[in-house]
PQR file of N, CA, C, O and H, with PARSE charges and radii, in Angstrom:
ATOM      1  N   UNK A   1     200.491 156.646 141.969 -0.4000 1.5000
ATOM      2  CA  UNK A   1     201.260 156.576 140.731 -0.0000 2.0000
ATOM      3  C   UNK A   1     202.243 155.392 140.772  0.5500 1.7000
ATOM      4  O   UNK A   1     202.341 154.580 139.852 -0.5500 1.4000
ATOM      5  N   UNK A   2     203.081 155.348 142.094 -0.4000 1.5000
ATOM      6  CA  UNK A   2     204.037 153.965 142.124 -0.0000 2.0000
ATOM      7  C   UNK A   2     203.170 152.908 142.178  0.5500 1.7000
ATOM      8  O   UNK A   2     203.307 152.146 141.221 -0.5500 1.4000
ATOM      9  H   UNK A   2     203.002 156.008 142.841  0.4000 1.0000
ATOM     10  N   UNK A   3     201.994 152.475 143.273 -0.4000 1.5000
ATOM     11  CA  UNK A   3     201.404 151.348 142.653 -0.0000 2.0000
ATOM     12  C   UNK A   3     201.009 151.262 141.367  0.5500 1.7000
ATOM     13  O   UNK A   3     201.241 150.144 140.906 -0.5500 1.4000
ATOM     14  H   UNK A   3     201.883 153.094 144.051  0.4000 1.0000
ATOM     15  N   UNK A   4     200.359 152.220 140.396 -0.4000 1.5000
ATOM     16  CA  UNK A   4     199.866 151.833 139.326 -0.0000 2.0000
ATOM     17  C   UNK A   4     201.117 151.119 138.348  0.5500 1.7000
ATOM     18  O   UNK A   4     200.901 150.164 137.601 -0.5500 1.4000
ATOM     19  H   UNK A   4     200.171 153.128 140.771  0.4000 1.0000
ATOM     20  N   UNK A   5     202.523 151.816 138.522 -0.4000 1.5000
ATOM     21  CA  UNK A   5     203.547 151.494 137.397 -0.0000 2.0000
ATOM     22  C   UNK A   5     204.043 149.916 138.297  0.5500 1.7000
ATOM     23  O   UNK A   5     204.720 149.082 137.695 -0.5500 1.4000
ATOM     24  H   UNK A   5     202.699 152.592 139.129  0.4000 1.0000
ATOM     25  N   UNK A   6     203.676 149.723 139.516 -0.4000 1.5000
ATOM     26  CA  UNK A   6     203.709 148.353 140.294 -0.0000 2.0000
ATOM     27  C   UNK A   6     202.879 147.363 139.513  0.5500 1.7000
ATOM     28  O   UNK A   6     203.248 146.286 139.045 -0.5500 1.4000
ATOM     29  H   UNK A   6     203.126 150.400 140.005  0.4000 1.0000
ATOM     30  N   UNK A   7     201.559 147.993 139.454 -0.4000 1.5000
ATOM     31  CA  UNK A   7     200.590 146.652 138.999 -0.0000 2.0000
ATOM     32  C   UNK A   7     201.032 146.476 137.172  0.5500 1.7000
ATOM     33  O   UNK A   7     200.790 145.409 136.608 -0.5500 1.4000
ATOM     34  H   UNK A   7     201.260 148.868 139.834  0.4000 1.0000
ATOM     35  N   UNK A   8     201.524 147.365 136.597 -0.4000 1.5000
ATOM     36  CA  UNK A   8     202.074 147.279 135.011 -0.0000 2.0000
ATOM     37  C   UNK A   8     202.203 146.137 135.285  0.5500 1.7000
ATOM     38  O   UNK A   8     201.549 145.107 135.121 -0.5500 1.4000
ATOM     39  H   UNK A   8     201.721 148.232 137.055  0.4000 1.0000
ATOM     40  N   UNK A   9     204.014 146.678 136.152 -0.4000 1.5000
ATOM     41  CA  UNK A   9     205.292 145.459 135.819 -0.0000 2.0000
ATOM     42  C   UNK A   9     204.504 143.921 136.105  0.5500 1.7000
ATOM     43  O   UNK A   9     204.881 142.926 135.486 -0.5500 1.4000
ATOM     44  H   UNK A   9     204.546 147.515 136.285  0.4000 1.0000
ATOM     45  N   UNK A  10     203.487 143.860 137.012 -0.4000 1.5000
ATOM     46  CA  UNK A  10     203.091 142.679 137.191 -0.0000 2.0000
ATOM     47  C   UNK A  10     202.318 142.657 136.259  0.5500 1.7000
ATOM     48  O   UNK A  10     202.919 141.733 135.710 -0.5500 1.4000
ATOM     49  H   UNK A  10     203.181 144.668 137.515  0.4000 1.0000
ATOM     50  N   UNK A  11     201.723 142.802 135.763 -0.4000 1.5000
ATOM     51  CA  UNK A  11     201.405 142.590 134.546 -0.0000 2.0000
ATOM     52  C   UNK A  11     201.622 142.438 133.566  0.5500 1.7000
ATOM     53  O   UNK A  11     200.821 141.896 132.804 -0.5500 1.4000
ATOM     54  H   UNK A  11     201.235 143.552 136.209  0.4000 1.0000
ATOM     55  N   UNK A  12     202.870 142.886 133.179 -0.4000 1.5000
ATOM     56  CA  UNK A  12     204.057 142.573 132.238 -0.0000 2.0000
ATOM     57  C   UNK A  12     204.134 141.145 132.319  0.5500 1.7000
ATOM     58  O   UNK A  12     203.731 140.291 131.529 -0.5500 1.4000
ATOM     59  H   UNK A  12     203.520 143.327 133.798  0.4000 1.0000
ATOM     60  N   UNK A  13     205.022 140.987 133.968 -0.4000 1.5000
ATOM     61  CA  UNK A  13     205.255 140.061 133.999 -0.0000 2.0000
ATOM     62  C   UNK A  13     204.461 139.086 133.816  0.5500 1.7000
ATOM     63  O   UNK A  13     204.948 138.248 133.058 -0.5500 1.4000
ATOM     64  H   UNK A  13     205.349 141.680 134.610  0.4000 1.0000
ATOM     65  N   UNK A  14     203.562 138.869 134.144 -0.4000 1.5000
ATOM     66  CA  UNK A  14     202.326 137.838 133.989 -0.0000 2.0000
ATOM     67  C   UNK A  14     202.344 137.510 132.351  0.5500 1.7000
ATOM     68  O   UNK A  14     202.612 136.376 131.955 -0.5500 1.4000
ATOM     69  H   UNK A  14     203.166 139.551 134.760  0.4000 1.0000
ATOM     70  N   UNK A  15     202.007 138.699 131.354 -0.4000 1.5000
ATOM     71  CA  UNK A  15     201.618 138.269 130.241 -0.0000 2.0000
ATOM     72  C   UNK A  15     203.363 137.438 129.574  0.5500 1.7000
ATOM     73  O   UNK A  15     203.446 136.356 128.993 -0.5500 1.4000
ATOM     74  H   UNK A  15     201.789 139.620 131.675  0.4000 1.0000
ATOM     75  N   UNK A  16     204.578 138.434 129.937 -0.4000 1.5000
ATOM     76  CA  UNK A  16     205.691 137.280 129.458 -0.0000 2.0000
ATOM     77  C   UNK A  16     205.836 136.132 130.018  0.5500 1.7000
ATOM     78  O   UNK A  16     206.879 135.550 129.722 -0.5500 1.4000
ATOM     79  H   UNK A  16     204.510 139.313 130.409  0.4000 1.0000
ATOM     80  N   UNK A  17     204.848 135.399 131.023 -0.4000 1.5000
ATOM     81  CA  UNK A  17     204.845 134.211 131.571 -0.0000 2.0000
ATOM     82  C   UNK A  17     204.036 133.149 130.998  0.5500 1.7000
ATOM     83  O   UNK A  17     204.188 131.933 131.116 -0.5500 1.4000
ATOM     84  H   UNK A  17     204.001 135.872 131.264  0.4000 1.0000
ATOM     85  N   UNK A  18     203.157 133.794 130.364 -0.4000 1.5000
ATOM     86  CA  UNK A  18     201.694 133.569 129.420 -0.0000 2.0000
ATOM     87  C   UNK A  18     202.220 132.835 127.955  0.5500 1.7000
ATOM     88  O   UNK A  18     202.055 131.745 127.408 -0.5500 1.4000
ATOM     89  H   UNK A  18     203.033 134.782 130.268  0.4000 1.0000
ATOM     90  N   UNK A  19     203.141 134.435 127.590 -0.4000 1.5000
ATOM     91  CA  UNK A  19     203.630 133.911 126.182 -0.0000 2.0000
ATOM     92  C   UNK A  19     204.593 132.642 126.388  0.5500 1.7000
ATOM     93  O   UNK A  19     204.628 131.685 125.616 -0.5500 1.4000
ATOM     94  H   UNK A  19     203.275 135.320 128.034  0.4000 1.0000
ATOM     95  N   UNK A  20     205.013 132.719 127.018 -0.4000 1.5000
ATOM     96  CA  UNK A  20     206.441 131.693 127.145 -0.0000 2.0000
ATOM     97  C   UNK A  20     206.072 130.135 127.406  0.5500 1.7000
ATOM     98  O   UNK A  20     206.834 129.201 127.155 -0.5500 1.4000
ATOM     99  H   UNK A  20     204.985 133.497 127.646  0.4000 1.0000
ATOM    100  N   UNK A  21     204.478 129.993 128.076 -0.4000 1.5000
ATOM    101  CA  UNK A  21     203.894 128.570 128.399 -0.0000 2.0000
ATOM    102  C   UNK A  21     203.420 128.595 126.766  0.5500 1.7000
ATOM    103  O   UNK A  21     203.828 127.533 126.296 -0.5500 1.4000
ATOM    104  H   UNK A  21     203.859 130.752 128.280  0.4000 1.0000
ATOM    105  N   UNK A  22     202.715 129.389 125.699 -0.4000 1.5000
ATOM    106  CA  UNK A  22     202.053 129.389 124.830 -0.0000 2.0000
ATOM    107  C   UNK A  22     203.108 129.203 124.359  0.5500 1.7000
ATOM    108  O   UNK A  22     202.978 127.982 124.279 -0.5500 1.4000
ATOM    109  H   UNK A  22     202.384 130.252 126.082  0.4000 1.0000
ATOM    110  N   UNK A  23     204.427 129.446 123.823 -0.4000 1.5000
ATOM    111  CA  UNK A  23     205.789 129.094 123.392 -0.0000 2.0000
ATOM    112  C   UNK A  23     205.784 127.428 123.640  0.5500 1.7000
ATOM    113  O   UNK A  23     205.321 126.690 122.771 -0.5500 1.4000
ATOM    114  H   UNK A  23     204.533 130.438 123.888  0.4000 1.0000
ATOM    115  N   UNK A  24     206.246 126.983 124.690 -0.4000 1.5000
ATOM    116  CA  UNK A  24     206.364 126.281 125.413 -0.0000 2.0000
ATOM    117  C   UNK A  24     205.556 125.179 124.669  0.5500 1.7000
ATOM    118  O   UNK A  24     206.086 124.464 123.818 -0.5500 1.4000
ATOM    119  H   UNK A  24     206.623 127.582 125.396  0.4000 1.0000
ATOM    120  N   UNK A  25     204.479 125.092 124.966 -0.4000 1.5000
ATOM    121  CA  UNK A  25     203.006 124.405 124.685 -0.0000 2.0000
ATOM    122  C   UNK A  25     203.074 124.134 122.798  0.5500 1.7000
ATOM    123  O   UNK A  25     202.833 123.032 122.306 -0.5500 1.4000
ATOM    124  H   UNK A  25     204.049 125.673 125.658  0.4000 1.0000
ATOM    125  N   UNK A  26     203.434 125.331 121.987 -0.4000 1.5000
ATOM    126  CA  UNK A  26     203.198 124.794 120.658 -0.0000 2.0000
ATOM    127  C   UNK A  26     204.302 124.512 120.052  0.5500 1.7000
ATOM    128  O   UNK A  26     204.345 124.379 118.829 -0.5500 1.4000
ATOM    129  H   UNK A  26     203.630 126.226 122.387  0.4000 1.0000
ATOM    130  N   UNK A  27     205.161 124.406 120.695 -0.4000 1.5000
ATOM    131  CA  UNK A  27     206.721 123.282 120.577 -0.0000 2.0000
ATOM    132  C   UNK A  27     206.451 122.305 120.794  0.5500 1.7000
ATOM    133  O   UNK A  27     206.717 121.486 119.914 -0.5500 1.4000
ATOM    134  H   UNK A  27     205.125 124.515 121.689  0.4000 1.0000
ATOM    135  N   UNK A  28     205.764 121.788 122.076 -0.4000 1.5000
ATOM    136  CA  UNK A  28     205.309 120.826 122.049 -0.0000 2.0000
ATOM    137  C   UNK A  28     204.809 120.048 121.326  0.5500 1.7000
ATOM    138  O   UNK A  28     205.324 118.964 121.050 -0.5500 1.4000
ATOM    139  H   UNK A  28     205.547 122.453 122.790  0.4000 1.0000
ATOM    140  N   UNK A  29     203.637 120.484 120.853 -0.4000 1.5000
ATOM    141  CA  UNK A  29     202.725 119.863 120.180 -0.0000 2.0000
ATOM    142  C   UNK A  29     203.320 119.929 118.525  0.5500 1.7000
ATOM    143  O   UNK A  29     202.794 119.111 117.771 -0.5500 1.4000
ATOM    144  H   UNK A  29     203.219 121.365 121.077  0.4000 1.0000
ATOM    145  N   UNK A  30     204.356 120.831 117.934 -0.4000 1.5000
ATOM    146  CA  UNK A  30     205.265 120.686 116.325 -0.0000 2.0000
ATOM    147  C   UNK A  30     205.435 119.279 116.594  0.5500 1.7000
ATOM    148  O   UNK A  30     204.932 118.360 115.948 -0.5500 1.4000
ATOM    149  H   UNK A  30     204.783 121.496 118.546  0.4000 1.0000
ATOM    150  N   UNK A  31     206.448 119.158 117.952 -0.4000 1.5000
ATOM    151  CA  UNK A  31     207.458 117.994 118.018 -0.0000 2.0000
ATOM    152  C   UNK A  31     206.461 116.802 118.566  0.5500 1.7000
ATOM    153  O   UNK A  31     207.082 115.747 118.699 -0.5500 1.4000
ATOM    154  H   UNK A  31     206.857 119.904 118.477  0.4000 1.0000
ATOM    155  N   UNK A  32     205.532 116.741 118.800 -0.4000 1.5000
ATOM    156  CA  UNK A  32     204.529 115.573 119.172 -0.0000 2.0000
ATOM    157  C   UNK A  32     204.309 115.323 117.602  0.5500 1.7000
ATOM    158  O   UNK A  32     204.704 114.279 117.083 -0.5500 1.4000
ATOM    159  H   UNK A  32     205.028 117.598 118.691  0.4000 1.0000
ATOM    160  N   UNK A  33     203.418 116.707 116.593 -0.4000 1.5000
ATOM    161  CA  UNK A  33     203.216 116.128 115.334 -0.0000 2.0000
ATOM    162  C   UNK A  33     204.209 115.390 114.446  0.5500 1.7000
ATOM    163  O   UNK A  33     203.946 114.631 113.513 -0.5500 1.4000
ATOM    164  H   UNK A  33     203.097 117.555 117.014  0.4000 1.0000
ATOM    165  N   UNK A  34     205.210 115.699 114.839 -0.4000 1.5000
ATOM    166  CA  UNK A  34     206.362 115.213 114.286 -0.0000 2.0000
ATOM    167  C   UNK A  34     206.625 113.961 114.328  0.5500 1.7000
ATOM    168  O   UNK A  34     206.384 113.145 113.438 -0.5500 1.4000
ATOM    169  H   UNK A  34     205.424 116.315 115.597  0.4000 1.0000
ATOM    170  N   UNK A  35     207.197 113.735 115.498 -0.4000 1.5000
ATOM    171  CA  UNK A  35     206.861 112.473 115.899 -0.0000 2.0000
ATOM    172  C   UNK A  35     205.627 111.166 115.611  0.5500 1.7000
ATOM    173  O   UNK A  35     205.991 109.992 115.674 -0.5500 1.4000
ATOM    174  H   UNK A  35     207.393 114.398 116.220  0.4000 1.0000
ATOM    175  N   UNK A  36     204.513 111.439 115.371 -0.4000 1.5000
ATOM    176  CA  UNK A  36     203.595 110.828 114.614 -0.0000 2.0000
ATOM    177  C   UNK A  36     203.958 110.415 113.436  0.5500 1.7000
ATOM    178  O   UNK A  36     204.365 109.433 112.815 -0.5500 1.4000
ATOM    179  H   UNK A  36     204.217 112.393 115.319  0.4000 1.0000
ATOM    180  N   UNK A  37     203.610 111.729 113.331 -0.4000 1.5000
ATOM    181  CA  UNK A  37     204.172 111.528 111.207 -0.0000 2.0000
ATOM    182  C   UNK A  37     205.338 110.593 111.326  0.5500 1.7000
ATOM    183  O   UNK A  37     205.055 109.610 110.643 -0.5500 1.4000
ATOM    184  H   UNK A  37     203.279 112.527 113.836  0.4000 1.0000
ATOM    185  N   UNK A  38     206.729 110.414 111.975 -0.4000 1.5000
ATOM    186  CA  UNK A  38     207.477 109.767 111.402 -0.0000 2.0000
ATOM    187  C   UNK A  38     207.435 108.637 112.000  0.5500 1.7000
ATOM    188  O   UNK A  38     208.377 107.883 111.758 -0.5500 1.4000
ATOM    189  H   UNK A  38     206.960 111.213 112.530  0.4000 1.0000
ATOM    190  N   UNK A  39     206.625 108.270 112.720 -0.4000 1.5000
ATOM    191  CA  UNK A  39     206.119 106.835 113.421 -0.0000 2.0000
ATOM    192  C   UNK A  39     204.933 106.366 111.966  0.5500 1.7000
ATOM    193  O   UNK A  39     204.934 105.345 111.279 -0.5500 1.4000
ATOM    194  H   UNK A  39     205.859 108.883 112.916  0.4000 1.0000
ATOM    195  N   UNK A  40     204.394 107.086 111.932 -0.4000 1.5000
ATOM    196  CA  UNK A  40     203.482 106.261 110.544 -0.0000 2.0000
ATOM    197  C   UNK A  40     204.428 106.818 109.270  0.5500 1.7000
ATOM    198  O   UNK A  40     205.006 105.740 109.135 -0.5500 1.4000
ATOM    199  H   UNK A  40     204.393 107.916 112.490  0.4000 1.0000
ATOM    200  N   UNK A  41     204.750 107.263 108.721 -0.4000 1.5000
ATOM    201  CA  UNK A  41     206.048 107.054 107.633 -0.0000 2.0000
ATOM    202  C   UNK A  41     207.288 106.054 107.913  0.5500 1.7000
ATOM    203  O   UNK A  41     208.148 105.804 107.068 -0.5500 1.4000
ATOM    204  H   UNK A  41     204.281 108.139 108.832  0.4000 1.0000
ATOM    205  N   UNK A  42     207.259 105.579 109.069 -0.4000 1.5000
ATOM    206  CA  UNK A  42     208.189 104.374 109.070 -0.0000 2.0000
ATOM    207  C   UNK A  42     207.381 102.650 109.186  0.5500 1.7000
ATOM    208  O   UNK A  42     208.006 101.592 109.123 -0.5500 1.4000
ATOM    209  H   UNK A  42     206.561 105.782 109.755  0.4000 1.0000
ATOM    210  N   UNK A  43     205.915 102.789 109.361 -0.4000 1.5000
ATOM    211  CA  UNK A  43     204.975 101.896 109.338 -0.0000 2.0000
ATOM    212  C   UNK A  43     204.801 101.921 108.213  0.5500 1.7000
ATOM    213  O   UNK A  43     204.566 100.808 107.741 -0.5500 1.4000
ATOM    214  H   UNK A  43     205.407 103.649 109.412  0.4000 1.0000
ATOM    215  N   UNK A  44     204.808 102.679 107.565 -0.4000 1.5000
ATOM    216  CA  UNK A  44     204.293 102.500 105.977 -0.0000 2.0000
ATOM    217  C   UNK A  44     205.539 101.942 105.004  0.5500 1.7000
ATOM    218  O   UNK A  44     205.400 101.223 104.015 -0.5500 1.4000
ATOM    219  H   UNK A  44     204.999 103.583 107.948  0.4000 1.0000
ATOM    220  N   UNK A  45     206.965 102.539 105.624 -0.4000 1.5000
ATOM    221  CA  UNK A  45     207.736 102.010 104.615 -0.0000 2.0000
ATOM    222  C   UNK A  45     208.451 100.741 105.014  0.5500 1.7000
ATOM    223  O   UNK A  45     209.192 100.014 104.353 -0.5500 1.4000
ATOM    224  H   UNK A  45     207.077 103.124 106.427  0.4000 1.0000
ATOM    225  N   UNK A  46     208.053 100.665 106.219 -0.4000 1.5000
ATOM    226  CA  UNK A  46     207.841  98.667 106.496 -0.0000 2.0000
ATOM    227  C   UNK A  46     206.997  97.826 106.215  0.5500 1.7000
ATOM    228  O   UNK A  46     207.124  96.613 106.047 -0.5500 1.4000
ATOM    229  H   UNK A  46     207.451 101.255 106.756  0.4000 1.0000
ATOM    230  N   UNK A  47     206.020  98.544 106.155 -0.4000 1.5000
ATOM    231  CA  UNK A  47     204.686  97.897 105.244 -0.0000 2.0000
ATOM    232  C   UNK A  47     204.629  97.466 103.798  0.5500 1.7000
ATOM    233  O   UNK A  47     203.861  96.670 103.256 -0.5500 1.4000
ATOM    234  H   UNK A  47     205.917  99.529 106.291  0.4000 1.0000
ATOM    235  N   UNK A  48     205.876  98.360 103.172 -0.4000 1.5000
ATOM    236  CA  UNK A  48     205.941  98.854 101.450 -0.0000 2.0000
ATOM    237  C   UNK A  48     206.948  97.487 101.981  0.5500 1.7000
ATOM    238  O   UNK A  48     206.463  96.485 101.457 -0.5500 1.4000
ATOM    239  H   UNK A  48     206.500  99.006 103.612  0.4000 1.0000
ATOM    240  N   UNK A  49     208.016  97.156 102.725 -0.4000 1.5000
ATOM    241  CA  UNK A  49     209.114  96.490 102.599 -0.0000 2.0000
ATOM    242  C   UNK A  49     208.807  95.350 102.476  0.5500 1.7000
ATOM    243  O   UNK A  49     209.288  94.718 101.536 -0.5500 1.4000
ATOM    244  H   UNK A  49     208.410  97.971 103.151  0.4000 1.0000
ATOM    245  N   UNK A  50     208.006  94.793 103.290 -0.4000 1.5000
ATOM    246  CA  UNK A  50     207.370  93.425 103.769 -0.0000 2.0000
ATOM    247  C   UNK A  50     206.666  93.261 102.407  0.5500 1.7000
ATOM    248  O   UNK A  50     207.059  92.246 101.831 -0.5500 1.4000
ATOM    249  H   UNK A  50     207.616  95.307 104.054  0.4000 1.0000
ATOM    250  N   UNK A  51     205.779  93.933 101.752 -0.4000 1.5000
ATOM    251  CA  UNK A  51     205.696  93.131 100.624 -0.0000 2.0000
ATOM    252  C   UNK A  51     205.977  93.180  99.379  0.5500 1.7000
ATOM    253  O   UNK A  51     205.328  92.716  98.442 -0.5500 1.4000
ATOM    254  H   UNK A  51     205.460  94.757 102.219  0.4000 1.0000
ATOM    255  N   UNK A  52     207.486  94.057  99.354 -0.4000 1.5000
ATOM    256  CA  UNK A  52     208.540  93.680  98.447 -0.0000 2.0000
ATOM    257  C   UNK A  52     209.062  92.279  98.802  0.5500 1.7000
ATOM    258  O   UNK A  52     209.489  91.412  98.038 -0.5500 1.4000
ATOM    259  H   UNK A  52     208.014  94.434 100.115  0.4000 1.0000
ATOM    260  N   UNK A  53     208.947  92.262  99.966 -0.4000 1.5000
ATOM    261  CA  UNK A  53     209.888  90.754 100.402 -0.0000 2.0000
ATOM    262  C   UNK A  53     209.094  89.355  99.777  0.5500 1.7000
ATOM    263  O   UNK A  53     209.701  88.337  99.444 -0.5500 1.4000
ATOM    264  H   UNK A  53     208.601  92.966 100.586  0.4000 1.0000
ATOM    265  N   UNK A  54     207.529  89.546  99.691 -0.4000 1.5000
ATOM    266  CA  UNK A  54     206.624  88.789  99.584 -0.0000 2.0000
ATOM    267  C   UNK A  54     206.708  88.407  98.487  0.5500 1.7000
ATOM    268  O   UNK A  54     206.691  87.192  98.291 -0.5500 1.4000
ATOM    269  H   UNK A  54     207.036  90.373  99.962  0.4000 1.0000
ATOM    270  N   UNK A  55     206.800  89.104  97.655 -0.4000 1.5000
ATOM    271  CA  UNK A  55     206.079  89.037  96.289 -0.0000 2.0000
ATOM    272  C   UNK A  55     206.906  88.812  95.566  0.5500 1.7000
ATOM    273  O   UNK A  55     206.662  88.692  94.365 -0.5500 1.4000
ATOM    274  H   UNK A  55     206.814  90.091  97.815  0.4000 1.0000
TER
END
């Protein structure tokens, strides 16, 4: 009975270790998309600038 409520908690633990990289991991990747996007929204509105300047 004590090992079985033993192997739970490790198991608990395991899966809140699981969620927290899967946490972890799609923060990541918001703030990576993020970052894109405002790397090409600032290419584009230097792009728009340059040929206001042109023209």
């Amino acid at each position: 009975m004590i090992e079985e409520k033993l192997k739970l908690y490790e198991l608990n633990d395991l899966f809140k270790e699981v969620r927290k990289v899967q946490r972890n991991t799609f923060k990541e990747s918001i703030d990576f998309y993020i970052a894109e996007r405002n790397k090409l929204e600032g290419k584009a509105y230097l792009e728009k600038g340059s040929l206001a300047a042109t023209a």
